[in-house]
C-alpha positions in Angstrom: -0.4 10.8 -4.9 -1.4 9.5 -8.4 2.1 7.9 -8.6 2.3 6.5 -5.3 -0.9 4.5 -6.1 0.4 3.1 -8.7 4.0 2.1 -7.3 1.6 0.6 -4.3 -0.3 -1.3 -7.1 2.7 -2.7 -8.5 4.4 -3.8 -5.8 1.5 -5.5 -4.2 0.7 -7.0 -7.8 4.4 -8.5 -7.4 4.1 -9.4 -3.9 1.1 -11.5 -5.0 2.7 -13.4 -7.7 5.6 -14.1 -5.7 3.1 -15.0 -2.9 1.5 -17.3 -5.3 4.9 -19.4 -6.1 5.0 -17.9 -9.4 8.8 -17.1 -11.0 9.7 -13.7 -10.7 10.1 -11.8 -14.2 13.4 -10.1 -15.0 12.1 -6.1 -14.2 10.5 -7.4 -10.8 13.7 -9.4 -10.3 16.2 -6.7 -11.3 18.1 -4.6 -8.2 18.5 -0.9 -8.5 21.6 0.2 -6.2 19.6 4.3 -7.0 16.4 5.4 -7.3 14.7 8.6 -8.2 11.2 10.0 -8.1 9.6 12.8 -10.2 6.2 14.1 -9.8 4.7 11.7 -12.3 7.5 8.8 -13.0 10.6 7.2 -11.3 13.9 6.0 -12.4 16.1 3.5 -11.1 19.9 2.8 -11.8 21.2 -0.9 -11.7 24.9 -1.8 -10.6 25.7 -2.7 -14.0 25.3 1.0 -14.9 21.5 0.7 -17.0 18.6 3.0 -16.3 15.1 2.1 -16.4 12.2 4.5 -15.8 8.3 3.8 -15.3 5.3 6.4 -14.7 3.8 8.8 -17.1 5.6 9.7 -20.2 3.3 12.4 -21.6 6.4 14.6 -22.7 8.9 11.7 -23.2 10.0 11.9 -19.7 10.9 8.1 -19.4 13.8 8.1 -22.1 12.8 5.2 -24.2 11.8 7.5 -27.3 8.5 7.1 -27.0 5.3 9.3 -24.9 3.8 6.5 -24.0 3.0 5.5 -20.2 4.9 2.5 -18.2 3.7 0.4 -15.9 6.5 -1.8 -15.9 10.3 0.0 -16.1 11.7 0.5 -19.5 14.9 0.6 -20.7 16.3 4.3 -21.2 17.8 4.8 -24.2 21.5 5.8 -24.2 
């Protein structure tokens, strides 16, 4: 539940700006062709093959070497 408040939260935050004429950034831009949920963070794979991941990190779940929570998707590292 904890999660899906905050994927509401950013998608309406987005929604707003682009509501407001503002230019999208490149992570609200960027398409995912998969995505996949955990209990406390998400992932998403783009068509050119990178992975981003956003949510609580507590135990490095996110990939980018470090623990600490995402709001926004950050680049796994390979």
């Amino acid at each position: 539940m904890k999660t899906m408040l905050k994927r509401l939260g950013l998608t309406l935050a987005v929604l707003t700006l682009l509501a407001a004429g503002a230019a999208p950034t490149e992570a609200a831009s960027r398409r995912y062709t998969q995505v996949a949920g955990g209990v406390y963070h998400s992932c998403g794979l783009t068509a050119s093959g990178a992975v981003y991941c956003w949510g609580d990190n507590g135990f490095g779940a996110l990939g980018d070497g470090t623990t600490s929570n995402a709001s926004s998707p950050q680049a796994v590292i390979g």
